[in-house]
C-alpha positions as CSV (number, residue, x, y, z in Angstrom):
1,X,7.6,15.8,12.0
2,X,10.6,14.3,10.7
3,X,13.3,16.7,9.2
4,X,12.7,14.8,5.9
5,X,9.3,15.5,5.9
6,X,9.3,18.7,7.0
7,X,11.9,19.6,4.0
8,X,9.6,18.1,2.0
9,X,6.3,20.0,3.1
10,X,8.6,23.6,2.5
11,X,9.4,22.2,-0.9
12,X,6.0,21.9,-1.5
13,X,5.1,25.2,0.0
14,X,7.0,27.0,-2.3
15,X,6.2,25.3,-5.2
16,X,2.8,26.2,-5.1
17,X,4.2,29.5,-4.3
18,X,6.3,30.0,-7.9
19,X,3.8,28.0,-10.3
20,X,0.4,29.8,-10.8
21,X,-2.4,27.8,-12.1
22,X,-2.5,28.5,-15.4
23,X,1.2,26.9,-15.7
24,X,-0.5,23.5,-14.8
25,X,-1.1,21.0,-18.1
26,X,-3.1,18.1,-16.2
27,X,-5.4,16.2,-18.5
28,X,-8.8,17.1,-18.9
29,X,-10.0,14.6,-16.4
30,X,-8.5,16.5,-13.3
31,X,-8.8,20.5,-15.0
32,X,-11.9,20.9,-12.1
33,X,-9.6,19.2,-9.1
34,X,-7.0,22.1,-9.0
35,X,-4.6,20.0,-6.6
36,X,-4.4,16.5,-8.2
37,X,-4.2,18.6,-11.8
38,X,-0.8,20.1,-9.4
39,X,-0.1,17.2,-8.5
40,X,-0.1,15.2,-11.6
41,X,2.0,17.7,-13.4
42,X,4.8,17.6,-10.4
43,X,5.2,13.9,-10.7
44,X,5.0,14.0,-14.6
45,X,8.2,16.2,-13.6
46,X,9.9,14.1,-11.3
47,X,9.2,11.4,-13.7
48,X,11.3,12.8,-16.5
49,X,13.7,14.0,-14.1
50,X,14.9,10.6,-12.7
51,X,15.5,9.2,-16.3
52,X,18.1,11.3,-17.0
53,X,19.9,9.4,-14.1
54,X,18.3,5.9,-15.6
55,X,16.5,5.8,-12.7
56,X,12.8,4.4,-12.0
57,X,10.8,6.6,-9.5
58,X,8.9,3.5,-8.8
59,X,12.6,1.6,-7.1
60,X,13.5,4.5,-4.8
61,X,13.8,2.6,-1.5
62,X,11.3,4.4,1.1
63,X,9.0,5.0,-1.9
64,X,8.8,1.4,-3.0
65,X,8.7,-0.2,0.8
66,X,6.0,2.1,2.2
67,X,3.4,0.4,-0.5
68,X,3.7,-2.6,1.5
69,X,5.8,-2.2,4.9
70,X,4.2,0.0,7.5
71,X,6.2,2.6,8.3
72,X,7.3,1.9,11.8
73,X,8.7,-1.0,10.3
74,X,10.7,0.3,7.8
75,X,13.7,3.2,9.0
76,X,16.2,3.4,6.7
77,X,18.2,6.0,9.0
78,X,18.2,4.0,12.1
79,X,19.3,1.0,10.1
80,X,22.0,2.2,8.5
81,X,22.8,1.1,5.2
82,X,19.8,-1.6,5.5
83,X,17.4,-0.3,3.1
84,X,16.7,-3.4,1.6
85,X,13.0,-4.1,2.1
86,X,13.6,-8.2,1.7
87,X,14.4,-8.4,5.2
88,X,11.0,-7.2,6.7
89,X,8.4,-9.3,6.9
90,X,8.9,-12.9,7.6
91,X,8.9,-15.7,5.7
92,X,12.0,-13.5,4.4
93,X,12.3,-13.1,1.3
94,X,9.4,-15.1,0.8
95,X,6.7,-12.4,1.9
96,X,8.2,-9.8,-0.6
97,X,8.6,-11.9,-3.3
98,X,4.8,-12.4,-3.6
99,X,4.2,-9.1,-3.3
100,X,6.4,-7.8,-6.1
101,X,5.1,-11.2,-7.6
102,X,1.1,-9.5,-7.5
103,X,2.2,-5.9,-8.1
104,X,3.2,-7.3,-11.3
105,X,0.4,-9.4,-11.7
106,X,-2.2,-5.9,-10.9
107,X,-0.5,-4.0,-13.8
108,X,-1.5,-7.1,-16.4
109,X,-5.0,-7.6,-14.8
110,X,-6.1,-3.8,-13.6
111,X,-6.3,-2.6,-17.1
112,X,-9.2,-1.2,-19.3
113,X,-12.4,0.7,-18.4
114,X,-13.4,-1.6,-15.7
115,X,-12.2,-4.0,-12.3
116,X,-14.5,-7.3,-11.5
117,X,-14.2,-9.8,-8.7
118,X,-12.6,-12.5,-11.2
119,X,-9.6,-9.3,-11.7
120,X,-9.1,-9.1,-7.7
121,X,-8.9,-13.1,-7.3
122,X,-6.7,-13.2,-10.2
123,X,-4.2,-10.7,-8.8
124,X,-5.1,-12.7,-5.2
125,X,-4.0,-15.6,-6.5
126,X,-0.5,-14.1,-7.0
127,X,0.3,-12.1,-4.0
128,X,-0.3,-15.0,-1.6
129,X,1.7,-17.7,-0.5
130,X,-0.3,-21.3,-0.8
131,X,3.1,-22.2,1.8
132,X,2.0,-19.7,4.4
133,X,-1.9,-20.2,4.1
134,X,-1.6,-23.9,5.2
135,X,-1.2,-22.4,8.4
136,X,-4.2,-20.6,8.4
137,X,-7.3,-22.1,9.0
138,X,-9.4,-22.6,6.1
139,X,-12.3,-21.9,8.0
140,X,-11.3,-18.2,7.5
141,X,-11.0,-18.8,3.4
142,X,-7.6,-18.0,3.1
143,X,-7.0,-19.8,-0.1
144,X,-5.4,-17.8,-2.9
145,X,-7.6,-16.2,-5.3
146,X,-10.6,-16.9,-3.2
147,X,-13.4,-14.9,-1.8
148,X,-15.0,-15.7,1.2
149,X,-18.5,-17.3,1.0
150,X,-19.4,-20.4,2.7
151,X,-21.7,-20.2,6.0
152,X,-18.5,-22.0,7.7
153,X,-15.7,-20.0,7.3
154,X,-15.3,-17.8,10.0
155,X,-15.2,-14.1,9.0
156,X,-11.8,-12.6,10.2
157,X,-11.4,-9.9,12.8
158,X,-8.5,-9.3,15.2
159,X,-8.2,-8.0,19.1
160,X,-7.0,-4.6,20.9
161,X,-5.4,-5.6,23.6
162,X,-5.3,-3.0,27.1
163,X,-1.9,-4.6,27.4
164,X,-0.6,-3.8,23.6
165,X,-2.6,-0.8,21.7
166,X,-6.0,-0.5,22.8
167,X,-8.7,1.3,21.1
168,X,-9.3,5.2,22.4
169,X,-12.7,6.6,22.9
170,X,-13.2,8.1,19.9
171,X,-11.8,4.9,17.5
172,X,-13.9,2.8,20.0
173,X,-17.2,5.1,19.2
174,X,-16.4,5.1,15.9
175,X,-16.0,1.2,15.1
176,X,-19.2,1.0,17.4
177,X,-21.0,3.6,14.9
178,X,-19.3,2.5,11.9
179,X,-20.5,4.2,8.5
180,X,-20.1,2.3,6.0
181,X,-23.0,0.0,5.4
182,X,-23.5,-3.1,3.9
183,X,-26.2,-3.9,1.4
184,X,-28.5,-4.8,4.0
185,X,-28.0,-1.6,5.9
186,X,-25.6,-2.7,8.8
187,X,-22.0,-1.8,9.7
188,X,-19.5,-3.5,7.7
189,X,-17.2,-3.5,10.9
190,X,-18.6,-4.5,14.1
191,X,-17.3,-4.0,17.7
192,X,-17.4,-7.8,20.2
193,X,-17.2,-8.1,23.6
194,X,-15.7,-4.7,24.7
195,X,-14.4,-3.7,27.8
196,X,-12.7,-0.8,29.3
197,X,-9.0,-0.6,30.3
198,X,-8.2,-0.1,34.0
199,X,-5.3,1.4,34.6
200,X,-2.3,3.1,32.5
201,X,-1.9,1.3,28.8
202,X,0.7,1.7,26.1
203,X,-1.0,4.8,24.8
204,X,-1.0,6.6,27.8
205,X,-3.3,7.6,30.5
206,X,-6.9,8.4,30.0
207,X,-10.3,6.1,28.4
208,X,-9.4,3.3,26.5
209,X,-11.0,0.1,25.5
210,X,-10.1,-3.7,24.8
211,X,-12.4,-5.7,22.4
212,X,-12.8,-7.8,19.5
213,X,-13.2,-6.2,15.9
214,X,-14.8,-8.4,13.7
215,X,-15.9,-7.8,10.1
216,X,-18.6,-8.9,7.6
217,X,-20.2,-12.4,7.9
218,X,-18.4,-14.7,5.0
219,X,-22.2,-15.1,3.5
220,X,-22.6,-11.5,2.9
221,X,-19.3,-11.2,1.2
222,X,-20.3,-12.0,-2.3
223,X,-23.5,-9.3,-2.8
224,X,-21.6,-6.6,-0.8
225,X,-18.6,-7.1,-3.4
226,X,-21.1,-7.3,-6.5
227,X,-22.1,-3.7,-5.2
228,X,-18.7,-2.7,-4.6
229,X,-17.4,-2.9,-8.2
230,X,-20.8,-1.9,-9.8
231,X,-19.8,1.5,-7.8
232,X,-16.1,1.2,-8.4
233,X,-16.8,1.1,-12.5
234,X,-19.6,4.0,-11.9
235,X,-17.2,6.4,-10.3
236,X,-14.0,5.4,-12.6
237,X,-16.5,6.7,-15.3
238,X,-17.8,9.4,-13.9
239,X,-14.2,10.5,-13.2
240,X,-12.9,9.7,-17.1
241,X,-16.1,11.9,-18.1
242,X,-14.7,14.7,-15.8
243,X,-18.4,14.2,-13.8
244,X,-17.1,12.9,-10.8
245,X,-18.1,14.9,-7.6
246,X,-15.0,12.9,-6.0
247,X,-11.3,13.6,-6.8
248,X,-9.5,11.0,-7.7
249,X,-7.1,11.3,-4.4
250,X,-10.7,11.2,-2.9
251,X,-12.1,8.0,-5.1
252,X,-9.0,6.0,-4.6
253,X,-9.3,6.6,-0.4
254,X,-12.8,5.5,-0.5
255,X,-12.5,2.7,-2.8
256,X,-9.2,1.2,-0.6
257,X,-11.6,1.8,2.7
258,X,-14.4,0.0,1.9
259,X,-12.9,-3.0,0.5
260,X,-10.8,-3.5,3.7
261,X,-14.4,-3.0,5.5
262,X,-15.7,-5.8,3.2
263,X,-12.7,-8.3,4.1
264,X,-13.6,-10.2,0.9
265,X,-10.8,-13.0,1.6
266,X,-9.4,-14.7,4.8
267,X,-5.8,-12.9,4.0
268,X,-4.2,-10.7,2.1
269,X,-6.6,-7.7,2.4
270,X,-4.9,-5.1,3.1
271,X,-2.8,-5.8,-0.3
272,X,-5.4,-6.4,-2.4
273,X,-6.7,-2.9,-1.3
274,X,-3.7,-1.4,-1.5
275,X,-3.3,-2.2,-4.8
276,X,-6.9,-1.2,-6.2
277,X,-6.2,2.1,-4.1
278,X,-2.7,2.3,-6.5
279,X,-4.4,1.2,-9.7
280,X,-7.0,4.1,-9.2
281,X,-4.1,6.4,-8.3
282,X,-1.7,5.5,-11.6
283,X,-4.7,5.5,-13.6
284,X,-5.1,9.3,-13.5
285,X,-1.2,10.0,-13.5
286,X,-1.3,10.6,-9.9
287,X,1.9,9.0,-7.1
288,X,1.0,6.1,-5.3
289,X,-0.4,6.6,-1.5
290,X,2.1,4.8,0.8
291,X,-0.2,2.9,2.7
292,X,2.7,2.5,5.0
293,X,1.4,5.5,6.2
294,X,-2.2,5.3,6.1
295,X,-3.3,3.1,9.0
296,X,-6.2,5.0,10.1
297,X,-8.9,3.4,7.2
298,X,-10.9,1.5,10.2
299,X,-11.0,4.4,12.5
300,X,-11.5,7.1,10.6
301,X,-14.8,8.6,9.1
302,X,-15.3,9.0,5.7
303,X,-14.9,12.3,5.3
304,X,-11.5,12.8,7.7
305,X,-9.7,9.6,5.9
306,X,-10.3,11.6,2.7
307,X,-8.0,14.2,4.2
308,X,-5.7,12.1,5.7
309,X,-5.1,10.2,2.1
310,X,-4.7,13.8,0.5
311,X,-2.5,14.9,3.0
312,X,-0.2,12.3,3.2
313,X,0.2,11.6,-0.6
314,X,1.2,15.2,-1.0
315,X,3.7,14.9,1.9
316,X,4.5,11.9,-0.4
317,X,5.2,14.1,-3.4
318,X,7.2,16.8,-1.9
319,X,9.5,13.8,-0.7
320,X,9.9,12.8,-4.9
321,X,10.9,16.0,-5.2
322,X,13.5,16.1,-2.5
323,X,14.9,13.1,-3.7
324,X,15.3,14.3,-7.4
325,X,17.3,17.1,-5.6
326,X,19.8,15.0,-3.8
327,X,20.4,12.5,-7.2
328,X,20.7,16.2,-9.1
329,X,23.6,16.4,-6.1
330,X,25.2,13.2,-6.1
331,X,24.1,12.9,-2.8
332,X,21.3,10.5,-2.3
333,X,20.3,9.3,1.3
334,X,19.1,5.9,2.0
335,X,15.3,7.2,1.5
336,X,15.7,8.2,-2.3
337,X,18.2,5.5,-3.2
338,X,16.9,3.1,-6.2
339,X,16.6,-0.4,-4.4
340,X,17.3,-2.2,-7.9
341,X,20.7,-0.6,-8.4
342,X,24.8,-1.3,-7.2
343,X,24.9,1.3,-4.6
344,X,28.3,3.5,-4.7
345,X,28.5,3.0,-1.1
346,X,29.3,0.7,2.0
347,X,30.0,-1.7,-0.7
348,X,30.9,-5.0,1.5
349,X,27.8,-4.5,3.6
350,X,25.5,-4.4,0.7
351,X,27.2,-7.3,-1.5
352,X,26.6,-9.2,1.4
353,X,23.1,-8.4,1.6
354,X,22.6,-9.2,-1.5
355,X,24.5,-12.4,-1.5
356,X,22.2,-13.2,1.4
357,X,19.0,-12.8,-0.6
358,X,20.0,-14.6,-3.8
359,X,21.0,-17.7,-1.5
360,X,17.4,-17.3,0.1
361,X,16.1,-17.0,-3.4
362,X,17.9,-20.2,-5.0
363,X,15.9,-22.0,-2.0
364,X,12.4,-20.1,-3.1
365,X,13.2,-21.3,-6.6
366,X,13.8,-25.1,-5.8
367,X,10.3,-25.1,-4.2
368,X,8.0,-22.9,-6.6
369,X,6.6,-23.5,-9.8
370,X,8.0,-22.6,-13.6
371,X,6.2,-19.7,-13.9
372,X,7.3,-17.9,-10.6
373,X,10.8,-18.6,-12.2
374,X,10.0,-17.3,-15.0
375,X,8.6,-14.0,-13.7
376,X,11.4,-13.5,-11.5
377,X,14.2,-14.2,-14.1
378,X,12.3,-11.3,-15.9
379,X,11.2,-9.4,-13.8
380,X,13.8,-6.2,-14.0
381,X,13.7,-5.4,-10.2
382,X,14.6,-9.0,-8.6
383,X,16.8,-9.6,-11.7
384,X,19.2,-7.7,-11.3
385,X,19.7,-8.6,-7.9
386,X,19.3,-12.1,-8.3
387,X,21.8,-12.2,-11.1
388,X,23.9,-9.5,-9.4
389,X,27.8,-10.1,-10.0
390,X,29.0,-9.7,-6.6
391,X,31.0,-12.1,-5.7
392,X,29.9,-14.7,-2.6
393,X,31.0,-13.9,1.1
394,X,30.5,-16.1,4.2
């Protein structure tokens, strides 16, 4: 455990500690979930405790990345001052631009009562890049904004490898026994051609597997979604009645692991449930789950990915809190510094970061459309980078 996250989990331990239940003032919808009614009182706090330094808990730099970079990806402390998440994921800045691009697109469309398909390809349609899909096959429906469908488009699925990280015995059982069911009554995830590794892999000594994971035929997309949102509503009702035998901690973990089991489009998946596992989250005042962190969805059960989800968004919280602390000192590390905002520090090496993604985006805005422009001209974020007033170094 990092020394971050093991301040963190203290911080947490004693907060608990000093703040009796009765001091909690959740809304009614979370008074019989003890822990999220905690939790949604401690990040009400933080909340109001980053305005007084003008500061959006939404920017701070590991906070933002880890919704969309996994986490060995993103190290602010053995990059240095690199905490720029623009720079991650190739096409750069491309990648990130979309998905700022659908995060704002989710906040106009995941609104109301209810979610339908039409809302998730909507918000598809923003977060992926017609540029980048071209390259993939459209036999895999990649196209923005739709759903997989036709008897010819291939459904997706992906390979552990002996040679890079193959799957151990009990992820290998587990995707061979997988429990969530379709409509028809068989595993949405599906194990091909599987073999055993011989010899020492990348994860060590001991039983380990190669094979093909491949989920849900394209034709059995469309019914297994229908039934998807008919129980997404259901539950977001149950839970606004304060009915719901789920928390919503535990809603949002289901609801994000079955629709990456359902694969609904040929790319993009993972954001799109993501962002329906952060709509449910925000809806009920809750932090968002950095799903940076959360790459066990596929090989865990049900019940243990419920814990893992709780577990790690608390971990999650008690790092807020830290990073109030350390803007309350003047002393904010790379982790809890606001990614929208002049830093105070290493100046030259960040104006020349920053001068490096505004040339990249001047290229991204020859080639998109006016309303992309538009959005990111708007949008307060990229703005202030892209209109930043450093001055341009070669």
């Amino acid at each position: 455990m990092t020394l971050f996250k093991a301040t963190g989990v203290i911080m947490a331990g004693l907060y608990f500690a000093l703040a009796p239940l009765s001091t909690w003032a959740c809304d009614y919808r979370l008074e019989k979930f003890p822990q999220e009614c905690q939790l949604q009182d401690r990040y009400t706090a933080v909340k109001t405790g980053f305005e007084k330094f003008d500061v959006d808990v939404e920017q701070l730099a590991t906070y933002r990345a880890l919704r969309f970079i996994a986490h060995y990806h993103w190290n602010p402390k053995k990059a240095g001052i690199d905490y720029l998440p623009w720079f991650r994921y190739d096409p750069k800045p491309v990648t990130w631009m979309f998905w700022e691009r659908g995060v704002a697109e989710a906040k106009e469309v995941f609104q109301g009562n209810s979610l339908s398909i039409n809302d998730l390809k909507r918000v598809h349609r923003e977060i992926i890049d017609p540029a980048i899909i071209r390259k993939v096959s459209l036999r895999k429906g990649a196209w923005p904004g739709k759903i997989r469908n036709r008897p010819w488009q291939k459904a997706p699925s992906w390979k552990a490898k002996c040679s890079d990280w193959p799957l151990s015995e009990a992820e290998f059982n587990l995707l061979k026994n997988y429990d969530l069911k379709s409509v028809k009554g068989k595993p949405l995830v599906r194990i091909k051609k599987a073999k055993r590794c011989k010899g020492k892999t990348p994860r060590g000594e001991g039983v380990f597997y190669k094979a093909r994971v491949v989920y849900l035929k394209s034709t059995s997309v469309p019914a297994n979604l229908e039934k998807y949102f008919a129980d997404l509503n259901k539950g977001l009702a149950l839970l606004d009645e304060g009915n719901s035998p789920l928390s919503p901690l535990e809603f949002a973990a289901d609801a994000q692991r079955r629709l990456i089991s359902i694969h609904p489009h040929g790319d993009g998946n993972g954001r799109m449930a993501r962002l329906i596992q952060d709509y449910i989250t925000q809806r009920y005042g809750l932090p968002f789950a950095p799903s940076g962190r959360l790459t066990e969805d596929l090989t865990s059960v049900t019940v243990k990915y419920r814990q893992i989800f709780k577990q790690v968004t608390f971990e999650t919280m008690s790092e807020l809190e830290k990073c109030l602390v350390e803007h309350q000192q003047q002393k904010a590390s790379g982790d809890c510094r606001a990614i929208n905002k002049n830093y105070s520090n290493e100046n030259d090496k960040i104006s020349l970061k920053k001068n490096q993604f505004k040339k990249e985006l001047a290229k991204f805005l020859q080639v998109r459309n006016e309303d992309l422009k538009k959005y990111i001209e708007n949008n307060k974020y990229i703005g202030e980078i892209s209109k930043g007033k450093e001055e341009d170094r070669e």
